[in-house]
N, C-alpha and C positions, 0 to 999 in steps of 0.2 A: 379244702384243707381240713384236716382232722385235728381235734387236740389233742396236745402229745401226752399230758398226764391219762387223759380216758385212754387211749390209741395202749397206756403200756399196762394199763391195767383189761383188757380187751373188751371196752367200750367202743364207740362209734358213734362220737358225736360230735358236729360241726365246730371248728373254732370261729369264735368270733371277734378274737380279738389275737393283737400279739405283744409279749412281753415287751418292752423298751428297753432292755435293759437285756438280755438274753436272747430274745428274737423267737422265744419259746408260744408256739400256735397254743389259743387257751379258748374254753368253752366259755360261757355265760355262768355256769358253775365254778370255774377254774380263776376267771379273770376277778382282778384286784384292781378296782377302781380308786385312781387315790386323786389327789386336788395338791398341785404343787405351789406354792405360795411364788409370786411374782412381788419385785420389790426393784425399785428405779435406785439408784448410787445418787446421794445427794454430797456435794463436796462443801464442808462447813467446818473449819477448824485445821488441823493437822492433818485429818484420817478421814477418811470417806464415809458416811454409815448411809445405812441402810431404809428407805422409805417404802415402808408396802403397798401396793398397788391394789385396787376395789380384786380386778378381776383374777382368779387364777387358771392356771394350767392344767388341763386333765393328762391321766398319764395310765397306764392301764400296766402292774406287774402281776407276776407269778408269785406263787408262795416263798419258793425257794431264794427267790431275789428278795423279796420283801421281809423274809427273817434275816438274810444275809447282813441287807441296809439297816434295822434295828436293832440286830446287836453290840452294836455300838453305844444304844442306848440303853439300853437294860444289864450291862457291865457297872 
């Protein structure tokens, strides 16, 4: 499998990963390694909140996804 960013610009070079979120083939160039925070639901009170967890998630996006996900924050 090739990645599609290099593949449309006419590169040729291996993907090594694939987006989670788009399913987009990504090089070692291309891939976005992010750490997705894990947290257990403790139920104390009214409302449930939130306990973080030592370990996180890896998760590997594209650009395109990953500016999508953070404008939400930067608004």
């Amino acid at each position: 499998m090739k990645c599609y960013i290099c593949d449309q610009s006419g590169k040729d070079s291996p993907a090594v990963a694939v987006c989670i979120i788009c399913g987009m083939a990504l090089c070692r160039d291309h891939a976005i390694r992010e750490e997705l925070p894990m947290c257990e639901k403790v139920y104390q009170g009214l409302a449930p909140t939130c306990r973080p967890l030592p370990l996180s998630m890896p998760r590997f996006v594209c650009e395109p996804c990953r500016a999508a996900m953070q404008q939400a924050n930067t608004a």
